[in-house]
C-alpha positions in Angstrom: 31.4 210.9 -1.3 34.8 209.8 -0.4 37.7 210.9 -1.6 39.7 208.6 -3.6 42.8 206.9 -2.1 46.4 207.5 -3.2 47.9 205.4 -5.3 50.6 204.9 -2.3 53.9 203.9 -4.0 53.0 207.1 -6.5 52.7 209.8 -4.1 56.2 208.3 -2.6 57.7 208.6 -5.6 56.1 212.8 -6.1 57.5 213.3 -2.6 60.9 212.1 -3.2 61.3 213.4 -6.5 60.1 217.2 -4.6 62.7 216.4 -2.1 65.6 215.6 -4.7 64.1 218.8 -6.5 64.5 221.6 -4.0 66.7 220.6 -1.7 67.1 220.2 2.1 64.6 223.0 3.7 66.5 226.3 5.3 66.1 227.7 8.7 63.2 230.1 8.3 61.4 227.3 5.9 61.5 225.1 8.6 60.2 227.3 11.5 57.6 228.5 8.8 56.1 225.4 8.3 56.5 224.4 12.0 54.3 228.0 12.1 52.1 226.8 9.9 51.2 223.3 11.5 50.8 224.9 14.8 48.5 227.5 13.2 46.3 224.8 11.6 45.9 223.0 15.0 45.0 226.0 16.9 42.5 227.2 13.7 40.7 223.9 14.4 40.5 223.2 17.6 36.9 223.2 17.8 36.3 220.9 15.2 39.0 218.5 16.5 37.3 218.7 20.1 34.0 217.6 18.4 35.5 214.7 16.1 37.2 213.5 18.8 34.6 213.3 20.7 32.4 211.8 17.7 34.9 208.8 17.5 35.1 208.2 21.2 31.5 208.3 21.4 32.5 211.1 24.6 35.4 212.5 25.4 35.2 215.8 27.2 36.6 218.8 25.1 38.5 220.0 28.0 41.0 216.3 28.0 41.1 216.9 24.2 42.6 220.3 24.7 45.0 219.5 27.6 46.0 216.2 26.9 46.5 216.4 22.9 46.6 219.9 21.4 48.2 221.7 24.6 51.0 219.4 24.6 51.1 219.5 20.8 51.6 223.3 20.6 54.1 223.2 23.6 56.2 220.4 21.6 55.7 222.6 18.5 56.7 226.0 19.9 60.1 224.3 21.7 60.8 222.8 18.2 61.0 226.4 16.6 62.5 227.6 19.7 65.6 225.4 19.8 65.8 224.6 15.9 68.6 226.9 15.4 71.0 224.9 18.0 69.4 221.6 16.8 70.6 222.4 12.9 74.3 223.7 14.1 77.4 222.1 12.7 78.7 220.2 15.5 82.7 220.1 16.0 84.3 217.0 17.0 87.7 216.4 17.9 90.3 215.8 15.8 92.9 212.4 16.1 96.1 214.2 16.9 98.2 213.1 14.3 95.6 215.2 11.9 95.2 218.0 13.9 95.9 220.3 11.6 92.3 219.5 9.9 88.7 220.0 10.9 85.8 217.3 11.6 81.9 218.1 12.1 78.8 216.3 11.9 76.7 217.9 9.8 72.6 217.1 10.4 70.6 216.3 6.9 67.3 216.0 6.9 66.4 212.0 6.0 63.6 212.6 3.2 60.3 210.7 3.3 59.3 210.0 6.8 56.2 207.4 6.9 54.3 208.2 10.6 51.7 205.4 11.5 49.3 206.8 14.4 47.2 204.9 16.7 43.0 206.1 17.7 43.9 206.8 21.1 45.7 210.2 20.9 44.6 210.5 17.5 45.8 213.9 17.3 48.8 214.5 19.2 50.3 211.0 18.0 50.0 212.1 14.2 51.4 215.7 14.3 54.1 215.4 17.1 56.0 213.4 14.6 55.1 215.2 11.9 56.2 218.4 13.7 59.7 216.4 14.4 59.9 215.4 10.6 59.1 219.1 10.2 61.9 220.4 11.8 64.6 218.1 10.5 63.4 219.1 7.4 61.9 216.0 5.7 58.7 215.1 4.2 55.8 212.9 5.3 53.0 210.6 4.6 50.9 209.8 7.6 48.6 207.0 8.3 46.0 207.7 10.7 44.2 204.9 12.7 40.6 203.6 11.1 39.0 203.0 14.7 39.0 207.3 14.6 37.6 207.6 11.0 36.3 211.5 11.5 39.1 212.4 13.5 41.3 210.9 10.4 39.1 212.4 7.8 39.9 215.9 9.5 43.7 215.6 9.7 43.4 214.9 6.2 41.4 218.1 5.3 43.2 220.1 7.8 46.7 219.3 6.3 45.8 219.1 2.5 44.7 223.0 3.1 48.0 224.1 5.3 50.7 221.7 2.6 50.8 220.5 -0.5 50.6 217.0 -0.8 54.5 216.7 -2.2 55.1 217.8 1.6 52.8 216.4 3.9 49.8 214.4 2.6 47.3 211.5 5.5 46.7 208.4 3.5 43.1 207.2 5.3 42.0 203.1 5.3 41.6 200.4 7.4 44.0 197.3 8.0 45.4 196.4 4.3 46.5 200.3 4.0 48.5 200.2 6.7 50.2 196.9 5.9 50.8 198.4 2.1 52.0 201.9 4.5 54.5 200.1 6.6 56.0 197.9 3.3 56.9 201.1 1.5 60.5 202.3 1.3 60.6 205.6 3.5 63.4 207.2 4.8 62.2 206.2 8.4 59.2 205.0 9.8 57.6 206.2 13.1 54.8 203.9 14.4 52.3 204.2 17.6 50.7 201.5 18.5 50.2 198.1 20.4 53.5 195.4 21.0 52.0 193.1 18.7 51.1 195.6 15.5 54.7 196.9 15.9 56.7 193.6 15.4 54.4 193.2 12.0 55.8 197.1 10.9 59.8 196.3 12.3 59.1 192.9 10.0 57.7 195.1 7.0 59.9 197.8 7.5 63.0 195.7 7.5 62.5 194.5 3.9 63.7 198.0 2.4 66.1 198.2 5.3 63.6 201.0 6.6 64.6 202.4 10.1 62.3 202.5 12.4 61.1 204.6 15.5 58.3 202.2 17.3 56.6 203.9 20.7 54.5 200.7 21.6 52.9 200.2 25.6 53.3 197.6 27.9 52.2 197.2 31.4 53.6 200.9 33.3 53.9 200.2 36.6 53.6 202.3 39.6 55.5 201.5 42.8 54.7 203.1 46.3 58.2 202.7 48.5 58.3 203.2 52.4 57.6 206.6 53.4 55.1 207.5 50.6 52.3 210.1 50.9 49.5 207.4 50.0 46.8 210.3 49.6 48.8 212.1 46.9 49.9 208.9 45.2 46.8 207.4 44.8 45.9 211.0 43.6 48.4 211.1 41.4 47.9 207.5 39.5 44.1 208.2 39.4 44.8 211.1 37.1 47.0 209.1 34.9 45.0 206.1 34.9 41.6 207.6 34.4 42.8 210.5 32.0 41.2 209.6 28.4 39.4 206.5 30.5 42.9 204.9 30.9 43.8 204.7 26.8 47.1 206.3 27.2 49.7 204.4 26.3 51.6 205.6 29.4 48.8 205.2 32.1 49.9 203.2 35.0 48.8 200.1 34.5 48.7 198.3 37.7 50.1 199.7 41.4 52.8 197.5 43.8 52.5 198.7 47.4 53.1 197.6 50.8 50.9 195.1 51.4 50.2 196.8 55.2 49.4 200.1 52.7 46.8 198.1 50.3 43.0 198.9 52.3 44.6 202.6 52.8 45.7 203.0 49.3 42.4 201.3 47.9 40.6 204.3 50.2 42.7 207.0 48.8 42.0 206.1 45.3 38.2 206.0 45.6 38.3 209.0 47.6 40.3 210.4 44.6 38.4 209.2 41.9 35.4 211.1 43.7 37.1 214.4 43.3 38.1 213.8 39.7 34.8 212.8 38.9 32.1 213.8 41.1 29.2 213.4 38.4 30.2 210.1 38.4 31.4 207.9 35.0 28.5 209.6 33.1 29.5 213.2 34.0 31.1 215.4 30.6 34.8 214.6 32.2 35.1 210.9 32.0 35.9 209.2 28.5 34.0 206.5 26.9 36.0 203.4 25.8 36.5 203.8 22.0 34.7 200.7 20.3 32.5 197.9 21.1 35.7 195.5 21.0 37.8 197.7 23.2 35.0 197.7 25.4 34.1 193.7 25.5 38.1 192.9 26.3 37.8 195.1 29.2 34.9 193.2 30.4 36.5 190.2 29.6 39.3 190.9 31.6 37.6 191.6 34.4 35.8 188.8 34.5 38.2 186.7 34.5 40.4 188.0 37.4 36.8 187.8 39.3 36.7 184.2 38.3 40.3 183.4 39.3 39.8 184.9 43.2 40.4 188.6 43.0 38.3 191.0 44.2 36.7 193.3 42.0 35.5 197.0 43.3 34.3 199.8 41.5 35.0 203.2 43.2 34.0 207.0 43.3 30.6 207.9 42.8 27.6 206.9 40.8 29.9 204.3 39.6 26.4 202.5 38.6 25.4 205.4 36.1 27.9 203.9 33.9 25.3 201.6 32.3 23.8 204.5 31.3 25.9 205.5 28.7 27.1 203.1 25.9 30.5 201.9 26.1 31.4 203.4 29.6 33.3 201.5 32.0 33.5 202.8 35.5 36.6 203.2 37.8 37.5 199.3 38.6 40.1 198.5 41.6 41.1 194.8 41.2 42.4 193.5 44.4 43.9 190.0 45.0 45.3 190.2 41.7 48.1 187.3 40.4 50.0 186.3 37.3 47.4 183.9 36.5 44.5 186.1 35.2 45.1 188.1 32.0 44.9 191.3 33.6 48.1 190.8 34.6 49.4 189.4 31.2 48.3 191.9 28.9 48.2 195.7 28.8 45.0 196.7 30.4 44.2 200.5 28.1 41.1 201.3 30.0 39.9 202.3 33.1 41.1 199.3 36.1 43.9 199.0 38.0 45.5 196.1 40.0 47.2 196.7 43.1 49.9 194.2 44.0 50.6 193.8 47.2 54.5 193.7 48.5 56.2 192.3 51.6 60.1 193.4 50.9 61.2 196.4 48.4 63.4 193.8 46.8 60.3 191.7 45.9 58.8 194.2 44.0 62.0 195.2 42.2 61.8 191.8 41.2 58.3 191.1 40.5 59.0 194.7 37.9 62.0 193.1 36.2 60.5 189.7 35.8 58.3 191.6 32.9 59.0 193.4 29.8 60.4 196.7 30.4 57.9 199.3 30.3 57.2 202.6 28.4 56.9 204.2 32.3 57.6 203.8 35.3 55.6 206.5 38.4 57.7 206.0 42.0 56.2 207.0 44.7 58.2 208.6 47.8 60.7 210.3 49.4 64.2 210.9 48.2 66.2 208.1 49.9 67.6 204.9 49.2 64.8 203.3 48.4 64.1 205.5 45.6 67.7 205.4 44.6 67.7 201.2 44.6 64.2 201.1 42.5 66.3 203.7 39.7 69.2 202.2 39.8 67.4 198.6 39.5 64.4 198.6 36.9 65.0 200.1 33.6 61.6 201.4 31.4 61.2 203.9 28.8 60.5 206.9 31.2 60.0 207.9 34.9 58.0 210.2 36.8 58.8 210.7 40.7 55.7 211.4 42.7 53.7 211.8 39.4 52.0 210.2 36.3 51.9 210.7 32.8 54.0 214.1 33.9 57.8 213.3 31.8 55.8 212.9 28.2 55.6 216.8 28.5 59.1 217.8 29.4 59.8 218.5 25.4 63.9 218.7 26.1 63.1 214.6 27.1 63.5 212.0 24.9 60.5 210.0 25.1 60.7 206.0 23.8 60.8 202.6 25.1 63.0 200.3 25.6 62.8 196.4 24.6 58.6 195.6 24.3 57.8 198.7 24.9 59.4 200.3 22.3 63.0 201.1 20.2 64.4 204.7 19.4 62.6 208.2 20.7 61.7 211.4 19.6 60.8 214.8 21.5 63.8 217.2 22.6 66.9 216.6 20.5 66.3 212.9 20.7 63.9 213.1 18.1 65.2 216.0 15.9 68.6 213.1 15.1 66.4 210.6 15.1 64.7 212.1 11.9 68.3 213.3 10.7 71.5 212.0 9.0 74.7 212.8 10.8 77.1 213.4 8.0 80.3 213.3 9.5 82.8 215.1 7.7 86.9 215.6 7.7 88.7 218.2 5.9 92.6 217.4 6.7 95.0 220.3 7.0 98.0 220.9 4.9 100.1 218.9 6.5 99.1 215.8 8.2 100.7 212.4 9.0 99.1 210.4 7.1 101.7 211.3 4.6 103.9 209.4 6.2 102.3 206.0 5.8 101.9 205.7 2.2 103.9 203.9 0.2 106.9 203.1 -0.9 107.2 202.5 3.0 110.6 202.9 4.5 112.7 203.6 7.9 110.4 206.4 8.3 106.8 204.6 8.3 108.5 201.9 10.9 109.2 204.6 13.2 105.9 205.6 13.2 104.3 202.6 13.4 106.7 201.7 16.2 105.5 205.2 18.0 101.9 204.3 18.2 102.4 200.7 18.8 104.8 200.3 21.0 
């Protein structure tokens, strides 16, 4: 039996009043709890690997491991690591007419942080933002995704044994929960999720004046320049793209190279895919798409680039096993790809890539800003000034050089969007303000010249005036 939902608006309430109650959380309270998360993660890692995997239908324990709960416990262990320098007073100057006083900001925890997670990283997307809530010192509420209902049911257990509900409490339920979630009046609201879902939160959010954090997707790009090492690119974007089956939010989502470089590129990639996956699409490494609706768009999408002229080819090996399995999609190259088909409209989230062919450097810059900016952005070659015109010209969220997926790792990184793709970050100190109040405070010295602009004004206030605005 179930349990029974909170009464949502009621458990707000109990966590504010807590928060009022005791207080904004010391030093050692905070690394304790941040202890105690990352304690609770590693004490269940087993039976997170096998929910996961329940929800996914398969999802290999080893992807679980590295690509949530590793990266979890890294963020985590940096978060008790730097908390000290994070929580420090911080001196600012002081105008010199009142430098006799002192000015600081002073970091305050918010109070109730609302986190909204999405199924993909079901994990790893709920406690990273906890942990950052953690360690500014506030409280939470977390609503996990429906599509991942045992991995959700699990968080839930897992964190009602390791806090008290008046801390930290996961608030399960399908689509009408999270609308009632993102209404509420927290302190801040951090969402993961799709472009479309976010601009419903921003709207709910913005009726309490909420602030939001909102780490959306978008269409990543990678980019191969002149002078590239086409074998370790197409490595490189094979492991981000087919990590988790492509549902990363951050997988590169279609390639632009040289259209001289396309056939070699298209033969790197398949020969890479082979040595990711040499049991093919059915082997234990390769994910399964998440749901029967995830899995139809896909095939949808394909389809119609196929209709519309491109030229659809599935790579590594075995790629026919995939029938085999329910809801497995195998490696998909999608050549010939334009702006008509919706492969190229919408974020793609599974396991196909386009590659976009490019005659000048200056095209593809272009063809990249003519879209919404994007969460990432993987370039590929050497350091020159081609790589120096692509930075200096595209802005996204993120970018790895000669990599993929690599930046959302480096925990002293912020890591957020930018227009579409998202508004606000969190990891590094990015995130500890971004779940923090900077109080700014002024204590003036004993003398100060502000005394000499009140009134009754006189000869003296003139010349004072007359010193700063002449």
């Amino acid at each position: 039996m179930s349990e029974p939902a909170y009464d949502l608006p009621a458990l707000l309430a109990r966590q504010r009043a807590a928060f009022f109650r005791d207080g904004p959380p010391s030093l050692e309270a905070r690394r304790a709890d941040l202890r105690k998360l990352r304690a609770a993660v590693v004490g269940t890692r087993a039976a997170i690997e096998a929910a996961v995997n329940q929800d996914f239908g398969h999802r290999s324990r080893h992807e679980t491991a590295t690509m949530e709960l590793m990266t979890l416990t890294m963020g985590i262990d940096y978060l008790i690591r730097r908390l000290p320098r994070f929580m420090r007073r911080e001196r600012r100057h002081v105008a010199w007419p009142l430098r006799l006083g002192g000015a600081w900001v002073e970091w305050q925890p918010l109070g109730i942080v609302g986190i909204i997670s999405p199924w993909n990283y079901p994990v790893s997307l709920a406690l990273m933002p906890l942990a950052t809530a953690l360690a500014a010192g506030n409280r939470a509420v977390i609503k996990p995704s429906e599509i991942t209902p045992v991995t959700s049911a699990l968080l839930k257990s897992m964190l009602s044994e390791a806090f008290g509900d008046e801390q930290v409490a996961v608030t399960t339920g399908g689509v009408e929960v999270g609308r009632t979630f993102a209404a509420l009046p927290f302190d801040h609201l951090v969402f993961t999720g799709s472009t479309l879902v976010g601009r419903a939160v921003m709207r709910a959010a913005a009726e309490n004046l909420t602030p939001v954090t909102l780490e959306l997707g978008g269409k990543s790009p990678a980019i191969l320049v002149a002078g590239a090492d086409i074998a370790s690119a197409a490595a490189a974007i094979a492991y981000g793209k087919l990590a988790n089956s492509g549902q990363t939010c951050i997988a590169p989502d279609y390639a632009l190279a040289p259209e001289d470089g396309i056939d070699a590129f298209a033969a790197a990639y398949s020969k890479a895919v082979a040595a990711l996956y040499p049991k093919g699409p059915t082997g234990a490494d390769f994910t399964a798409i998440v749901d029967d609706k995830q899995f139809a768009r896909l095939n949808a999408l394909i389809d119609d680039a196929r209709n519309k002229g491109a030229r659809i080819v599935t790579v590594g090996v075995k790629h026919e096993t995939a029938l085999e399995r329910p809801r497995t999609l195998a490696p998909t190259l999608v050549l010939g790809a334009n702006d008509s088909m919706r492969i190229m409209q919408e974020e793609i989230f599974g396991p196909v890539l386009p590659v976009i062919p490019y005659r000048a450097l200056d095209d593809a810059i272009a063809a990249l800003n003519g879209r919404p900016r994007p969460l990432a952005l993987y370039l590929f070659g050497p350091d020159d000034a081609d790589r120096a015109k692509v930075l200096a010209r595209t802005t996204s969220g993120n970018v790895t050089i000669n990599g993929t997926l690599l930046h959302y790792a480096q925990d002293d990184l912020p890591f957020g969007g930018i227009g579409a793709s998202g508004i606000g970050a969190y990891h590094g100190r990015e995130g500890f303000r971004a779940l923090s109040h900077g109080k700014g405070v002024f204590e003036p010295g004993r003398w100060n010249a502000s005394a000499l602009l009140r009134a009754p004004y006189g000869w003296i206030a003139d010349r004072v005036l007359g010193f700063f605005l002449r």
